[in-house]
C-alpha positions in Angstrom: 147.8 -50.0 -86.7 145.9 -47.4 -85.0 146.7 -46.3 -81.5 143.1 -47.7 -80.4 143.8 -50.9 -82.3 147.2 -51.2 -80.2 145.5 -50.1 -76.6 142.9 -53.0 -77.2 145.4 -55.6 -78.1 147.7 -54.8 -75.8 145.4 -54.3 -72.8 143.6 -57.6 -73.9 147.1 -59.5 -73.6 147.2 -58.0 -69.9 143.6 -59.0 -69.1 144.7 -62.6 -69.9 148.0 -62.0 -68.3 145.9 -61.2 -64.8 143.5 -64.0 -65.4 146.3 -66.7 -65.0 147.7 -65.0 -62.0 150.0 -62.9 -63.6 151.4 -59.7 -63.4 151.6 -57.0 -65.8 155.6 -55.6 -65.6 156.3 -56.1 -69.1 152.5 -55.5 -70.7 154.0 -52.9 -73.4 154.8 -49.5 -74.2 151.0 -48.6 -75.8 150.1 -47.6 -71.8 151.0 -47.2 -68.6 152.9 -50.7 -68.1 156.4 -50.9 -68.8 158.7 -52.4 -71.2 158.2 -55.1 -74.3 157.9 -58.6 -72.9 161.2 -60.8 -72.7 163.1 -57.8 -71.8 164.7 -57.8 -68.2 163.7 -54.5 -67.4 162.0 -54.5 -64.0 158.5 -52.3 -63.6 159.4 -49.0 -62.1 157.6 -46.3 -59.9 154.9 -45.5 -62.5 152.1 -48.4 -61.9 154.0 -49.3 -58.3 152.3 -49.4 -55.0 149.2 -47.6 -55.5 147.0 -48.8 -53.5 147.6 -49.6 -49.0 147.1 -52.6 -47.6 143.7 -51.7 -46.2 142.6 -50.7 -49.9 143.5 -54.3 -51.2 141.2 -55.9 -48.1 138.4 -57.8 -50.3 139.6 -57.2 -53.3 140.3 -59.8 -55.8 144.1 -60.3 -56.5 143.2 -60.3 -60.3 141.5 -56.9 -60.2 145.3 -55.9 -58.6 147.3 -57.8 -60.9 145.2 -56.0 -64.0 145.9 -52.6 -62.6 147.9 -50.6 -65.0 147.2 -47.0 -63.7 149.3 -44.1 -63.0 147.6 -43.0 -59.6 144.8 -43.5 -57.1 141.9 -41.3 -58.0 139.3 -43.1 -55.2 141.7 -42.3 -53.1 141.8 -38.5 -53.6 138.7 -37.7 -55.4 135.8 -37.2 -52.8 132.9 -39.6 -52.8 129.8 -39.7 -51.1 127.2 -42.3 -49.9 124.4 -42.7 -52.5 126.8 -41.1 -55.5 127.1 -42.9 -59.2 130.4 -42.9 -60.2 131.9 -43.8 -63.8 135.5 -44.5 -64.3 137.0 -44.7 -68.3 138.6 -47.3 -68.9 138.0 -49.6 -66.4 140.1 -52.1 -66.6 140.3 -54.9 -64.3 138.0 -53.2 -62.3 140.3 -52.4 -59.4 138.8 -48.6 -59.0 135.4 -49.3 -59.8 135.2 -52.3 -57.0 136.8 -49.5 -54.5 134.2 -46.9 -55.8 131.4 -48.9 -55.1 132.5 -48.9 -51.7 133.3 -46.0 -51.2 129.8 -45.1 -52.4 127.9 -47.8 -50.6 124.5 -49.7 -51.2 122.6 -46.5 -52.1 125.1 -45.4 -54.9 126.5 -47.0 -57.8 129.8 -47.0 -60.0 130.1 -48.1 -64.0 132.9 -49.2 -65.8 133.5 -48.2 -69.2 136.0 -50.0 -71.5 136.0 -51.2 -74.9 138.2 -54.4 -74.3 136.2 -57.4 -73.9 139.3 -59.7 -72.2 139.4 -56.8 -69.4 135.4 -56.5 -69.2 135.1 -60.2 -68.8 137.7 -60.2 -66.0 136.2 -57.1 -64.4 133.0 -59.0 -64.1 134.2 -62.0 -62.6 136.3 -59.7 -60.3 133.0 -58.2 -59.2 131.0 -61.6 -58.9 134.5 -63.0 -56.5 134.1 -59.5 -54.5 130.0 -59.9 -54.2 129.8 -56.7 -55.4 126.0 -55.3 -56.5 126.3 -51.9 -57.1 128.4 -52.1 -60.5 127.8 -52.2 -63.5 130.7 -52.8 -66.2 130.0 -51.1 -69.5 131.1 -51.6 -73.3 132.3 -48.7 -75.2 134.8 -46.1 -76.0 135.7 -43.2 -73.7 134.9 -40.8 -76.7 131.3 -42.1 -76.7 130.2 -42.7 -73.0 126.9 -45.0 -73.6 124.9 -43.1 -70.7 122.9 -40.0 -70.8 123.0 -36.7 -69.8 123.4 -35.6 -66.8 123.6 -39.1 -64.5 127.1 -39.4 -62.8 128.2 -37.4 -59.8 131.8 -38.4 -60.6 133.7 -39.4 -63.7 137.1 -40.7 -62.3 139.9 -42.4 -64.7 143.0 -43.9 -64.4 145.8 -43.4 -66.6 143.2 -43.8 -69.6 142.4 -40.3 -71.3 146.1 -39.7 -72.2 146.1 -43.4 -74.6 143.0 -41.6 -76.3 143.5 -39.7 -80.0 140.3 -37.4 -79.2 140.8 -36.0 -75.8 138.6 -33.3 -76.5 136.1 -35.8 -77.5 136.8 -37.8 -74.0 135.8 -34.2 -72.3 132.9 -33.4 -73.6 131.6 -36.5 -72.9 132.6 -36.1 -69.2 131.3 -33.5 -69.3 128.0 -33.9 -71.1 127.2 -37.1 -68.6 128.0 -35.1 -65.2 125.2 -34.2 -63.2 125.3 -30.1 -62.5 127.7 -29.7 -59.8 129.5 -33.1 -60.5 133.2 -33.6 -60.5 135.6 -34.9 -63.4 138.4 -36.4 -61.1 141.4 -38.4 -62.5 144.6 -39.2 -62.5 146.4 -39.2 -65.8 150.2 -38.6 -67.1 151.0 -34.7 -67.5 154.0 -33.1 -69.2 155.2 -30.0 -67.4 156.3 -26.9 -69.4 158.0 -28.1 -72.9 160.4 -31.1 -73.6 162.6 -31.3 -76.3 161.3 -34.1 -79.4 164.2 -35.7 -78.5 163.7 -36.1 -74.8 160.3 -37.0 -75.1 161.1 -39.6 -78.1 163.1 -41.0 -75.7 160.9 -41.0 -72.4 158.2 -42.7 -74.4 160.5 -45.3 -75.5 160.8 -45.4 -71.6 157.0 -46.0 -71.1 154.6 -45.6 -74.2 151.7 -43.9 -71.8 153.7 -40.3 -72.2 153.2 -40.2 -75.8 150.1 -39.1 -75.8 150.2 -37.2 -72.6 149.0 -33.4 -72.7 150.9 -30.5 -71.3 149.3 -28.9 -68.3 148.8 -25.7 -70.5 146.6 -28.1 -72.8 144.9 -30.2 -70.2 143.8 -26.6 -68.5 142.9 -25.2 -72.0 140.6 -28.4 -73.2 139.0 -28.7 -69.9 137.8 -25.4 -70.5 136.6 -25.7 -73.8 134.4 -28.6 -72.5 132.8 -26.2 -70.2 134.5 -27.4 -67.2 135.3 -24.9 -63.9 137.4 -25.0 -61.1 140.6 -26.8 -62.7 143.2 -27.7 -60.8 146.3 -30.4 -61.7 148.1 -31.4 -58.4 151.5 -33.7 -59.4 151.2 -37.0 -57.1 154.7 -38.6 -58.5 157.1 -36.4 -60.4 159.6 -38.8 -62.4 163.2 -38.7 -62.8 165.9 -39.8 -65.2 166.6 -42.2 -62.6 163.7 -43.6 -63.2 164.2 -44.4 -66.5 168.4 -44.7 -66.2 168.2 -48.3 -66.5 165.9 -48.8 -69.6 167.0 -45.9 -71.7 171.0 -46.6 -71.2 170.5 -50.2 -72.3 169.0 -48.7 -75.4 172.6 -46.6 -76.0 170.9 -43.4 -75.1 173.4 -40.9 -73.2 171.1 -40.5 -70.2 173.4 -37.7 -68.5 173.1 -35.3 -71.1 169.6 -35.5 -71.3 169.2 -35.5 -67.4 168.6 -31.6 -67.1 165.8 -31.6 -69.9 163.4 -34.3 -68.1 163.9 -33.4 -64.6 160.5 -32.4 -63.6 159.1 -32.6 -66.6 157.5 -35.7 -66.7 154.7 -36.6 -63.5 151.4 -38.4 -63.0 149.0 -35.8 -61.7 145.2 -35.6 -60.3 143.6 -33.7 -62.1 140.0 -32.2 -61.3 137.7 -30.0 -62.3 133.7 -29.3 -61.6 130.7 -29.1 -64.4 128.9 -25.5 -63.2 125.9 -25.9 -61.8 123.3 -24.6 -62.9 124.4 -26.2 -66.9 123.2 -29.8 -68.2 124.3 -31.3 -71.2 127.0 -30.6 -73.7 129.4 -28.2 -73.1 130.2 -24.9 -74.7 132.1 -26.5 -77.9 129.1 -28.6 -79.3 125.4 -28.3 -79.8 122.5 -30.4 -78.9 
């Protein structure tokens, strides 16, 4: 099965899982959502406590209970009144909901996914909200289905790494950023290099690593796309402790691999700016 066959099935499962009041501990290894269901493994720090207490206020506990991100991009990224924001992969909706917000009346944020269990449940999160400004989208990161040049933002959540074409995901950022707008998201990173066998192992851990760039990578495709002013700041950096539980119960010999993942392995926000005075594609294609 193809890895975006496996992302839509598994993140349809969760969609229906946060519908019924559910949570999402044990959603899969595909993403950023823990073990296989029916094992006893309990969610760790990847997809935990994301959002405060004031962030949650008036919005609806199935938009929380869908969340399957890595970070907190609305709350780093830097949005302004009477902005359009989009974030890929939406989801539940949780960071669109706190966009619009954070945007107001004047501005607007759109949700892109290609699920229709989440997109159904991010709509109804939106209509129990009384949320106007939102607009959820169908489609696939790789093709955003908006023009050139309308967003001020592109945020995203612990989306681009499940994605087979990141360079595709970029330019497409890129090419739907205003002049001057910002590409701000949170994402899985690999620091430095990992041995295959470490890494076998960590995404045995949690699937969302296997497709995770390097920051070397992330730098150099960013670039590519035409993108300036790059910068990846690590929010959580995970440990083998993290991961003791899960990988001993799978007869791994987590000590002796406990030097090679230290550090390694972190969710980061990583942002970067389209140059002003450029519209449309980037350097790497032509229109």
């Amino acid at each position: 099965m193809e890895i975006k066959e496996i992302v839509k099935e598994k993140y349809g499962q969760a969609a229906l899982r946060a519908s019924r009041g559910e949570g999402n501990a044990q959603c899969g290894a595909s993403g950023c959502c823990g073990p296989e269901a029916g094992t006893t493994e309990i969610w760790d720090p990847i997809t935990a406590n994301l959002y405060d207490e004031q962030q949650k206020q008036g919005v609806p506990d199935e938009a929380i209970l869908a969340s399957l991100g890595c970070g907190n991009p609305t709350a780093l990224a830097a949005l302004h009144e009477g902005e359009v924001v989009l974030d890929l992969g939406s989801g539940g909706g949780i960071d669109v909901l706190l966009s619009a917000r954070r945007v107001g009346e004047r501005g607007k944020a759109y949700g892109l996914d290609m699920t229709d269990e989440m997109l159904a449940l991010a709509r109804a999160n939106q209509k129990r909200a009384g949320v106007k400004n939102v607009e959820f989208l169908k489609g696939e990161i790789e093709a955003i289905p908006l023009p050139d040049n309308t967003v001020d933002v592109v945020i995203s959540n612990c989306v681009i790494n499940l994605s087979a074409d990141k360079d595709a995901v970029l330019r497409e950022a890129f090419r739907v950023l205003k002049p001057g707008g910002r590409f701000a998201v949170s994402d899985v990173v690999v620091r430095g290099e990992a041995p295959a066998e470490v890494r076998r192992n960590m995404e045995m851990w949690v699937g969302c690593i296997a497709g995770a760039l390097s920051e070397e990578d992330y730098r150099a495709k960013l670039k590519a796309a035409g993108f300036e002013g790059i910068g990846i700041e690590p929010t959580r950096v995970y440990t083998i402790e993290d991961a003791r539980q899960f990988l001993a119960a799978e007869g791994v010999d987590v000590d002796r691999m406990a030097a090679e993942v230290e550090g390694k392995f972190m969710s980061a926000f990583v942002r970067a700016v389209k140059p002003a005075g450029r519209s449309g594609c980037g350097p790497s294609c032509c229109c």
